[in-house]
KOLGU-4560 file (N, C-alpha, C; in nm, 3 decimals, padded with zeros to 5 digits):
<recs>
<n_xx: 00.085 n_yy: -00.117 n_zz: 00.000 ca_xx: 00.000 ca_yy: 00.000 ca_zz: 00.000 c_xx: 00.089 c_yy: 00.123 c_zz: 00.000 mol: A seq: 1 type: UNK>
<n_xx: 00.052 n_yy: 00.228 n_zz: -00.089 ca_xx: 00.211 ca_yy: 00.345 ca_zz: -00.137 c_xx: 00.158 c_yy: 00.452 c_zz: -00.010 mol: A seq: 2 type: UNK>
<n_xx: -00.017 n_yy: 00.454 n_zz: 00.038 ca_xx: -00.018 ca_yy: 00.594 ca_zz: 00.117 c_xx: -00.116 c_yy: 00.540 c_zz: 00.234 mol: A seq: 3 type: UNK>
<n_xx: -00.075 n_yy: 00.410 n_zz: 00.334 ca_xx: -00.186 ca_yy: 00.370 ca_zz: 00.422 c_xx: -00.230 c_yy: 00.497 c_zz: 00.517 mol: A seq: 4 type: UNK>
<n_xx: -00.204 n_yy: 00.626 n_zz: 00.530 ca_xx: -00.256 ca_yy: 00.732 ca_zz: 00.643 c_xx: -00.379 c_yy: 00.815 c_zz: 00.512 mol: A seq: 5 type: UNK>
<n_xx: -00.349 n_yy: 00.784 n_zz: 00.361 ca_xx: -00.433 ca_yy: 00.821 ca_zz: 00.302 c_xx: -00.550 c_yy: 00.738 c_zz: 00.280 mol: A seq: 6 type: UNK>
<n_xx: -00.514 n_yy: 00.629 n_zz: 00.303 ca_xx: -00.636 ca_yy: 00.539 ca_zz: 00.300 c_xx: -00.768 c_yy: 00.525 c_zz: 00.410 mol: A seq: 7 type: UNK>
<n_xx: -00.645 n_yy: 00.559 n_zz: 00.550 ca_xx: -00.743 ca_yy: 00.571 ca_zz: 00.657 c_xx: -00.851 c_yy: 00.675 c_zz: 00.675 mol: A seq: 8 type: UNK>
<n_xx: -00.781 n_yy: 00.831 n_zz: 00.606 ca_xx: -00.857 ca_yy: 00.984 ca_zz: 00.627 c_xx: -00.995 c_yy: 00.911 c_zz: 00.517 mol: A seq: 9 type: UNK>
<n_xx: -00.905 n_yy: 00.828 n_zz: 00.417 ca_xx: -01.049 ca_yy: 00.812 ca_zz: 00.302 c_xx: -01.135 c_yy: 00.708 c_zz: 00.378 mol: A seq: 10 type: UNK>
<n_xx: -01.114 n_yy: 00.631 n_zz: 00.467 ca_xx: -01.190 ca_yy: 00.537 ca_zz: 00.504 c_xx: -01.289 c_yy: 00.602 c_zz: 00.602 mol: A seq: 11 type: UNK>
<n_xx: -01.222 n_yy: 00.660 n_zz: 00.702 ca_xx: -01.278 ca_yy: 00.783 ca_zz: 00.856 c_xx: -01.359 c_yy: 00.898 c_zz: 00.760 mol: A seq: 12 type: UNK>
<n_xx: -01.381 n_yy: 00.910 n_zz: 00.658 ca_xx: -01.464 ca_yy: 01.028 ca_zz: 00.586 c_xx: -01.605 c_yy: 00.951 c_zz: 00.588 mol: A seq: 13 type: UNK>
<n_xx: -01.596 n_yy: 00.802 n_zz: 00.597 ca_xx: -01.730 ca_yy: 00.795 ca_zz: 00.560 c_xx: -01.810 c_yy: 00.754 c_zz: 00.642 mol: A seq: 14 type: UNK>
<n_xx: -01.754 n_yy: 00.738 n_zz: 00.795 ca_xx: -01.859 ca_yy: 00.754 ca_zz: 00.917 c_xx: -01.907 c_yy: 00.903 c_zz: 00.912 mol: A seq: 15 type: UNK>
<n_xx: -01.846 n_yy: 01.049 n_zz: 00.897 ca_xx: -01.888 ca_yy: 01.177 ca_zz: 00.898 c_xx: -01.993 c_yy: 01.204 c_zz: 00.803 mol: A seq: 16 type: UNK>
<n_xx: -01.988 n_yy: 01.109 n_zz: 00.668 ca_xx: -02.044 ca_yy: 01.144 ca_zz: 00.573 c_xx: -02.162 c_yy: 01.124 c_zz: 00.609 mol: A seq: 17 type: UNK>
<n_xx: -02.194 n_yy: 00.910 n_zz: 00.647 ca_xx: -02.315 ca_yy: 00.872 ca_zz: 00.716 c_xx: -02.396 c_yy: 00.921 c_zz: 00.805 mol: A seq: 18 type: UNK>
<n_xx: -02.340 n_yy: 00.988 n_zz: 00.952 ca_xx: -02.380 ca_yy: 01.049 ca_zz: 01.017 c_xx: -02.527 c_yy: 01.192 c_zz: 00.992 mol: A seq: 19 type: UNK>
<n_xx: -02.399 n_yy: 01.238 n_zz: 00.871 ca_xx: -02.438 ca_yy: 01.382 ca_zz: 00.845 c_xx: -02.595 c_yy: 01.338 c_zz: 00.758 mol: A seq: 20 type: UNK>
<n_xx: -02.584 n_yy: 01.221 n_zz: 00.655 ca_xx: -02.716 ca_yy: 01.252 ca_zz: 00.577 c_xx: -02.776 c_yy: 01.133 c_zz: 00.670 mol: A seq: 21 type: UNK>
<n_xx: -02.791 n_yy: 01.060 n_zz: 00.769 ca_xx: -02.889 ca_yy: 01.005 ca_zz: 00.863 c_xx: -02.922 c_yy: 01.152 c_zz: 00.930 mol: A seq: 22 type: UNK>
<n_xx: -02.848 n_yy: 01.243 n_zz: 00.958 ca_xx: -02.921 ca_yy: 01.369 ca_zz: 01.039 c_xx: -02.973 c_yy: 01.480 c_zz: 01.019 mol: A seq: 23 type: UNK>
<n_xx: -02.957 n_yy: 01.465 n_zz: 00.813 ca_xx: -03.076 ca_yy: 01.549 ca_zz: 00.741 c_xx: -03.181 c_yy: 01.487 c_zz: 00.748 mol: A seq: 24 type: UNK>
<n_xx: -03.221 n_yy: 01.347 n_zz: 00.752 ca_xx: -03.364 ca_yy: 01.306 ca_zz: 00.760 c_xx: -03.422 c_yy: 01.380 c_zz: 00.854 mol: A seq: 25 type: UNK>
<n_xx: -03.351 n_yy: 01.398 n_zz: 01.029 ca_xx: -03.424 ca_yy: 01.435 ca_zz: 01.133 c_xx: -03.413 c_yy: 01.564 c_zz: 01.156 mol: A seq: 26 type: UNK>
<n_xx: -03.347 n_yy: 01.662 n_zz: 01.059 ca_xx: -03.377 ca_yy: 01.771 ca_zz: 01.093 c_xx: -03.514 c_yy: 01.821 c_zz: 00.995 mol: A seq: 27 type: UNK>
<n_xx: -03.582 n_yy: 01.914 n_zz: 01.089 ca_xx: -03.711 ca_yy: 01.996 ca_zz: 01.008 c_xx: -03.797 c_yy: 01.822 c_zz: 00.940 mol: A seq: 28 type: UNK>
<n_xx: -03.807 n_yy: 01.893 n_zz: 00.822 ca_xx: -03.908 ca_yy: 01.790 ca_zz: 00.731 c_xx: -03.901 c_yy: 01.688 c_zz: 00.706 mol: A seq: 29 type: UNK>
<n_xx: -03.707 n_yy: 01.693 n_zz: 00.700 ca_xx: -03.598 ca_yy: 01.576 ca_zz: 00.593 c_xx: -03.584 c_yy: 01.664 c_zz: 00.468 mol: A seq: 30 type: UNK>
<n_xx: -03.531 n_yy: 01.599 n_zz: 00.377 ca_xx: -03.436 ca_yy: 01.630 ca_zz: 00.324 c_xx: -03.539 c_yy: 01.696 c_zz: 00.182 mol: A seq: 31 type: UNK>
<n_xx: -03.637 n_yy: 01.601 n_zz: 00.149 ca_xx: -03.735 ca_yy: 01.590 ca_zz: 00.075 c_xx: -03.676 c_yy: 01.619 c_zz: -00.086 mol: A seq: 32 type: UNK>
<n_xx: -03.595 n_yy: 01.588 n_zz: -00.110 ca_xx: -03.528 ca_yy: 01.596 ca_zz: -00.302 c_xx: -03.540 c_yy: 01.451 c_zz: -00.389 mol: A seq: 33 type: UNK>
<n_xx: -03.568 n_yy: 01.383 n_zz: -00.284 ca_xx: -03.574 ca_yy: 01.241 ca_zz: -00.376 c_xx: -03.439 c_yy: 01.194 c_zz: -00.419 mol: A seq: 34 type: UNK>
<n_xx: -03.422 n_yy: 01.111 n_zz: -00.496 ca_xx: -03.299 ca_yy: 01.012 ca_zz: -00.525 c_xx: -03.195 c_yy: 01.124 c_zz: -00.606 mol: A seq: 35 type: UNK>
<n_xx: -03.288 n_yy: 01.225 n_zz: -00.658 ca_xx: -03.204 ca_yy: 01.265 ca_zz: -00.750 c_xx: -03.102 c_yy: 01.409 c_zz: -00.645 mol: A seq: 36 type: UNK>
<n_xx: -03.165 n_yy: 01.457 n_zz: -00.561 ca_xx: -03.097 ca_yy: 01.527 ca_zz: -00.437 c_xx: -03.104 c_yy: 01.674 c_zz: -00.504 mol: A seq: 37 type: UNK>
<n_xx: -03.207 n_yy: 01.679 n_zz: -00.567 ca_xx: -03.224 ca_yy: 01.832 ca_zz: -00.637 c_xx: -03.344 c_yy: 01.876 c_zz: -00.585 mol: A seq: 38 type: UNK>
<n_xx: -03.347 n_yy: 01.993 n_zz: -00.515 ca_xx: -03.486 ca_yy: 02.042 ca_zz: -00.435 c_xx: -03.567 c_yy: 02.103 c_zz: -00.494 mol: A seq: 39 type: UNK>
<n_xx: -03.683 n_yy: 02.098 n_zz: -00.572 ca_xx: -03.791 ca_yy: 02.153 ca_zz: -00.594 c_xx: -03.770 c_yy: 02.285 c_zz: -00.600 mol: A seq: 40 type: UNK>
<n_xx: -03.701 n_yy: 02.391 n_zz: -00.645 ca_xx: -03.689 ca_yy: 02.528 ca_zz: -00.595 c_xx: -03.767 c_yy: 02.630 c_zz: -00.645 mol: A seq: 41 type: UNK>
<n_xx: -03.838 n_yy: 02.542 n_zz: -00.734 ca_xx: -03.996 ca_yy: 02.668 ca_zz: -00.813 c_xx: -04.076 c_yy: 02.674 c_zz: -00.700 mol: A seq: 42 type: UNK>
<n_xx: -04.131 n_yy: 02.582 n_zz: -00.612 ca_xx: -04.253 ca_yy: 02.567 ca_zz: -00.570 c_xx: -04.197 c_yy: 02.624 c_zz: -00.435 mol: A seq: 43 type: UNK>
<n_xx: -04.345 n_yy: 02.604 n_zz: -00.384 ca_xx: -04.397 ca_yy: 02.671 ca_zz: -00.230 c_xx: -04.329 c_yy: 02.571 c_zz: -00.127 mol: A seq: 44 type: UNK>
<n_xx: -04.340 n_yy: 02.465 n_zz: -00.212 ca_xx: -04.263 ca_yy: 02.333 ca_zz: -00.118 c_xx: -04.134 c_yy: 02.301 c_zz: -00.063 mol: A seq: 45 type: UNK>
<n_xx: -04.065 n_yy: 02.451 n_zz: -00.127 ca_xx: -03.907 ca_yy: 02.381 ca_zz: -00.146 c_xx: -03.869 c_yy: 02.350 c_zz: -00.009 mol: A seq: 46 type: UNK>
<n_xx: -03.800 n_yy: 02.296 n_zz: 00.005 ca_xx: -03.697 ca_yy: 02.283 ca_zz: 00.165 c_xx: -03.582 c_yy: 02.320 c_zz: 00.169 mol: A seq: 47 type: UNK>
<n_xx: -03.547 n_yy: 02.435 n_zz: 00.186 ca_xx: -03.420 ca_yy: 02.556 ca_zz: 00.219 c_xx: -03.381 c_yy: 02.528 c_zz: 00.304 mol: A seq: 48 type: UNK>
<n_xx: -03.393 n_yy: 02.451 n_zz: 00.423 ca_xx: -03.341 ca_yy: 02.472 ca_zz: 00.552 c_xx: -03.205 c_yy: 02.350 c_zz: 00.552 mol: A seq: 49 type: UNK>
<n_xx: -03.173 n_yy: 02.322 n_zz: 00.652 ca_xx: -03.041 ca_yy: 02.301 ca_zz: 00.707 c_xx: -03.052 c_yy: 02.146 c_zz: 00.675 mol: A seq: 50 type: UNK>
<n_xx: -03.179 n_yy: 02.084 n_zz: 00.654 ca_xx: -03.156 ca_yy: 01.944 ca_zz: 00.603 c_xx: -03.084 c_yy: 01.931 c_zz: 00.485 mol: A seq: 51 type: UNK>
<n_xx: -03.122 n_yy: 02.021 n_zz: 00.356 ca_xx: -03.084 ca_yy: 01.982 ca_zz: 00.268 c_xx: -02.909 c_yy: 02.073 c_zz: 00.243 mol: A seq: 52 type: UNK>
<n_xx: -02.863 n_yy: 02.140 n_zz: 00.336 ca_xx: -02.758 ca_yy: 02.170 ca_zz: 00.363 c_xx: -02.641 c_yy: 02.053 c_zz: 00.376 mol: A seq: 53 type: UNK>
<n_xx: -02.747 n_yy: 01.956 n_zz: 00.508 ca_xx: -02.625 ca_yy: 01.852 ca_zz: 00.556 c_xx: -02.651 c_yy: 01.739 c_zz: 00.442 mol: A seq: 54 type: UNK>
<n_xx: -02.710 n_yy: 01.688 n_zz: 00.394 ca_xx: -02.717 ca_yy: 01.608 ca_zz: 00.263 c_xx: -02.612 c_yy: 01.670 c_zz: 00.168 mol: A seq: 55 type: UNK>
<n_xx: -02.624 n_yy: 01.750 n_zz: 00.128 ca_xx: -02.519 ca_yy: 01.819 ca_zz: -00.004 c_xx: -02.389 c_yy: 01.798 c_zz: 00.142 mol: A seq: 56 type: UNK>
<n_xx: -02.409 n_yy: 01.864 n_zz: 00.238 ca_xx: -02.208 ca_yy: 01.846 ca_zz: 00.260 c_xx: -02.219 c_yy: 01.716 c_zz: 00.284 mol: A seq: 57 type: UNK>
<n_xx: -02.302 n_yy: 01.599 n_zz: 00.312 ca_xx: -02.226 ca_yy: 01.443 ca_zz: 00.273 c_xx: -02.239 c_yy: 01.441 c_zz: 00.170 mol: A seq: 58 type: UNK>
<n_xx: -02.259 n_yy: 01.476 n_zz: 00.082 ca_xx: -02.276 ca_yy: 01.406 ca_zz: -00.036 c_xx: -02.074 c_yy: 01.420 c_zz: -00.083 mol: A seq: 59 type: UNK>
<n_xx: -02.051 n_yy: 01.591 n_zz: -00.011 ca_xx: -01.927 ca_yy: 01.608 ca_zz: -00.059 c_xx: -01.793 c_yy: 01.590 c_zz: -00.020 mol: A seq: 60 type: UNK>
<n_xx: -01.850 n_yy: 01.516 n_zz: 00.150 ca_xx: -01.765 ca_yy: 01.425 ca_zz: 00.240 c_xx: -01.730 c_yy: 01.307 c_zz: 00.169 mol: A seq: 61 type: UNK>
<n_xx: -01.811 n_yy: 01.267 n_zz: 00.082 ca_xx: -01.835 ca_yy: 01.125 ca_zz: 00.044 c_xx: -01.799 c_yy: 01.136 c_zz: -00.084 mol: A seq: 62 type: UNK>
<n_xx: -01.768 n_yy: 01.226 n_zz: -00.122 ca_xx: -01.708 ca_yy: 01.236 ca_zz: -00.281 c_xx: -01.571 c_yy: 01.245 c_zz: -00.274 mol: A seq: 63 type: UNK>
<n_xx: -01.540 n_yy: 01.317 n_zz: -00.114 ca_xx: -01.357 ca_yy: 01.345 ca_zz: -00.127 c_xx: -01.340 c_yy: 01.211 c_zz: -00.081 mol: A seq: 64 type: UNK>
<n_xx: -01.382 n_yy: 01.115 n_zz: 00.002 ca_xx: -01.349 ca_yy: 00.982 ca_zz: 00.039 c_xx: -01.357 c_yy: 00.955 c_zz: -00.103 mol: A seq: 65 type: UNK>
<n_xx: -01.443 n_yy: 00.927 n_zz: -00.139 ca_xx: -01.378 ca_yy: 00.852 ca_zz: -00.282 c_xx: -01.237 c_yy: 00.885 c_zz: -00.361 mol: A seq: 66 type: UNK>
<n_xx: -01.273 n_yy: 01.022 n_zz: -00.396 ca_xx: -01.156 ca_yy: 01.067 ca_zz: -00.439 c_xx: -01.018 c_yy: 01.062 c_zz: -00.424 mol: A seq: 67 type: UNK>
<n_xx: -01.020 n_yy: 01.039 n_zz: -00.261 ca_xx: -00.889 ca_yy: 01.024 ca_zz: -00.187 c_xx: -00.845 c_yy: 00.863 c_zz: -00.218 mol: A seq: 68 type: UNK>
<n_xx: -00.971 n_yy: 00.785 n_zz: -00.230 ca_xx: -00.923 ca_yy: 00.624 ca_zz: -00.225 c_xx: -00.871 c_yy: 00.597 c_zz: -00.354 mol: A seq: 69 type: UNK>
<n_xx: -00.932 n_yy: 00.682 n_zz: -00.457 ca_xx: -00.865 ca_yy: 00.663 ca_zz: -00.604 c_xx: -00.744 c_yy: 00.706 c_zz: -00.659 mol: A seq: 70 type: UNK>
<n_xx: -00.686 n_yy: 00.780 n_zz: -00.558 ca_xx: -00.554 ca_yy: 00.865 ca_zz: -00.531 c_xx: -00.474 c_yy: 00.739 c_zz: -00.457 mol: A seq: 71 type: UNK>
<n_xx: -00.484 n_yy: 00.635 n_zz: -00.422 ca_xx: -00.432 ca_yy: 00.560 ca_zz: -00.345 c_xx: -00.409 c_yy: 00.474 c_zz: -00.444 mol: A seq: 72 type: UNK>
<n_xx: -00.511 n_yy: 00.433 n_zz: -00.533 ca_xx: -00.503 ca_yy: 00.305 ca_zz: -00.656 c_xx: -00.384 c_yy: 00.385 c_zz: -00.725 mol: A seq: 73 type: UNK>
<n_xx: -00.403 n_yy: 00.466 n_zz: -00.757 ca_xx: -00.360 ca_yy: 00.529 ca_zz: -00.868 c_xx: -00.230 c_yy: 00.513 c_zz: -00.814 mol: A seq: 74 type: UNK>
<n_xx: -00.144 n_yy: 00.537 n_zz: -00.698 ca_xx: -00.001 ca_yy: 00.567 ca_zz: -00.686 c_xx: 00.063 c_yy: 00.378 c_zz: -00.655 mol: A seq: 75 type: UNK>
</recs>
């Protein structure tokens, strides 16, 4: 393995990631965007608040874990 302390930050990203979008469900409404994670933003319905905040930052916790693990193949 060429970077095992890079493997670990990529591995430890994705309890923060989990955490964060299990705790957009329970904030306010939930998250309410559906699979596709795009919020309704014409309508009366949208959900602005802090759920769909912590969804988008896992989504981008969980994108640098990836990113970081493919940085690991790669070297």
């Amino acid at each position: 393995m060429a970077f095992p302390r890079l493997n670990n930050v990529s591995f430890l990203l994705l309890a923060p990631s989990l955490i964060l979008l299990l705790a957009s469900s329970l904030v306010e409404n939930g998250v309410g965007t559906g699979w596709t994670v795009y919020p309704p933003l014409s309508g009366i319905q949208s959900h602005s608040g802090g759920a769909v905040d912590l969804a988008i930052f896992s989504l981008h916790l969980a994108g640098i874990s990836s990113m970081l693990g493919k940085i690991m193949c790669l070297a």
